[in-house]
C-alpha positions in Angstrom: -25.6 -14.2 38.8 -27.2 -11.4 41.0 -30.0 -9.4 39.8 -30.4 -5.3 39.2 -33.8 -3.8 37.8 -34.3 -5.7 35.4 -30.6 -6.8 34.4 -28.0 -9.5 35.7 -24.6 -8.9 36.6 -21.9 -10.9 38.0 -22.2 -12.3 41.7 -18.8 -10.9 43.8 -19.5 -7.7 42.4 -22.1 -5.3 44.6 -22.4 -2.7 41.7 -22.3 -3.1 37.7 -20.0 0.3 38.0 -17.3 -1.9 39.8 -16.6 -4.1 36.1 -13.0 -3.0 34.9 -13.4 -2.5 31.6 -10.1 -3.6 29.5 -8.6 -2.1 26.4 -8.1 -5.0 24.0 -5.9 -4.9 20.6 -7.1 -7.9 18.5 -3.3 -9.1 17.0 -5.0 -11.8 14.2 -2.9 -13.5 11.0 -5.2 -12.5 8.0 -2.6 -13.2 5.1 -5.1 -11.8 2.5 -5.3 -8.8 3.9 -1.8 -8.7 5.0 -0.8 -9.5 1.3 -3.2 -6.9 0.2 -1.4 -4.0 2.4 2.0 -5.2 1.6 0.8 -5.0 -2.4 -0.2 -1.6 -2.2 2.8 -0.3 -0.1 5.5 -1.6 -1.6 5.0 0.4 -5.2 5.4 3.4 -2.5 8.4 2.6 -1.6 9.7 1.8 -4.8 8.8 5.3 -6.3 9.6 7.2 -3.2 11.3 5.3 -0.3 15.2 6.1 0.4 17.6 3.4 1.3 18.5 3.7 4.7 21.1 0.9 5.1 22.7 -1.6 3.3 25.3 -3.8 4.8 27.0 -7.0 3.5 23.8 -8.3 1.5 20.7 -6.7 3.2 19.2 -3.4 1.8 16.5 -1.2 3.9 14.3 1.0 2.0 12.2 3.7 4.1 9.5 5.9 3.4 7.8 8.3 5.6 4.8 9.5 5.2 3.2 11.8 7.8 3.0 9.3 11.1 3.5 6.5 8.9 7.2 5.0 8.9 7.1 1.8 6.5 10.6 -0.2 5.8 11.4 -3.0 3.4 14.2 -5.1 3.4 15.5 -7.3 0.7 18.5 -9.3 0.5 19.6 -7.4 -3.0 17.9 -4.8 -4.8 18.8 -3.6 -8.7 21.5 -1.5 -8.0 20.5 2.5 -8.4 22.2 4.6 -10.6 24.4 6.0 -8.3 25.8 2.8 -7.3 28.2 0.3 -9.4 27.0 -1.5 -11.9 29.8 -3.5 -13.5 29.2 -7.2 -13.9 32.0 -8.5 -11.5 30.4 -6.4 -8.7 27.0 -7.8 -8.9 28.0 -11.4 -9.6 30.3 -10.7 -5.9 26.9 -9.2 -4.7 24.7 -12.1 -5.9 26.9 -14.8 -4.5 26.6 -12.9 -0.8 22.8 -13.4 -0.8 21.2 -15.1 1.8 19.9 -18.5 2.1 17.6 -17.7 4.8 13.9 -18.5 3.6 12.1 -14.9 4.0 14.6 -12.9 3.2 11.8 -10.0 2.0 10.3 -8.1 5.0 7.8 -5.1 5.6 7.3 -3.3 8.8 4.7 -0.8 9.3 4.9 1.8 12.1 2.0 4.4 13.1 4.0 6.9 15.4 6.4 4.8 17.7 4.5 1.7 17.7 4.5 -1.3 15.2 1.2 -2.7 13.5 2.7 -4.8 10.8 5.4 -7.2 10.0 5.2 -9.3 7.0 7.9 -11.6 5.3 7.9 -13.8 2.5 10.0 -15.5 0.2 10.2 -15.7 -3.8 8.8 -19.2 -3.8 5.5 -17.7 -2.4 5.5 -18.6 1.2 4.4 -15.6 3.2 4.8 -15.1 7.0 2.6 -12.7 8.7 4.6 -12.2 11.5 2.5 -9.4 13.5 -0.3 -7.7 12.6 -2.9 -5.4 15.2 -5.8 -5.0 13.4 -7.3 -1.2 13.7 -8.7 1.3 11.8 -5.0 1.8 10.5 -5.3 -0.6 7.7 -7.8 1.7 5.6 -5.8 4.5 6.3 -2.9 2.7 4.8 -4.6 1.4 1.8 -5.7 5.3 1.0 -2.1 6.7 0.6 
């Protein structure tokens, strides 16, 4: 280490101004928080998300809200009122479901880049598959 009135600084490097300072996104796996944001989001889409797709037996719901894009998939959803509801058509839809174990999934977009992906599965088993920490979380948890 070199010395500078009164301070230290790295030896290779003739002036402290010469440091490259780094941006650095912290990306950690915090499942009780990550529970906690999927808990409060999902009510929101429930109430006010649209369903985007649905193919074969995967359903995605989407809500926007300002710079906030979230979508949830499922593997089957209660059908909606608009859609059929007799019994042969659900049985049909029931026996398509996937065997996949996380077949639930939440994705959380702030403008054009994603912060969050969670999946889980009914049994309880929860994968917190991204998640860049930030100041984004408390927004979140205010809507």
């Amino acid at each position: 280490m070199g010395s500078l009135a009164g301070g230290t600084f790295p030896l290779g490097l003739a002036e402290p101004e010469e440091r490259r300072l780094m941006n650095l996104r912290l990306v950690t796996t915090d499942t009780g928080r990550a529970i906690a944001i999927r808990d409060h989001i999902l009510p929101l889409l429930r109430q006010d998300g649209t369903v985007e797709v649905q193919r074969d037996v995967v359903r995605l719901t989407e809500l926007r809200i300002r710079d906030w894009v979230f979508r949830f998939w499922t593997p089957f959803n209660e059908l909606g009122r608009e859609e059929a509801s007799s019994p042969g058509y659900r049985h049909a839809i029931e026996r398509q479901r996937s065997t996949k174990s996380l077949p639930y999934g939440l994705d959380i977009w702030e403008g054009t880049a994603r912060v969050f992906r969670i999946q889980w599965s009914d049994d309880g088993t929860v994968d917190v598959a991204s998640f860049v920490r930030g100041q984004w979380e408390d927004e979140v948890l205010g809507l």
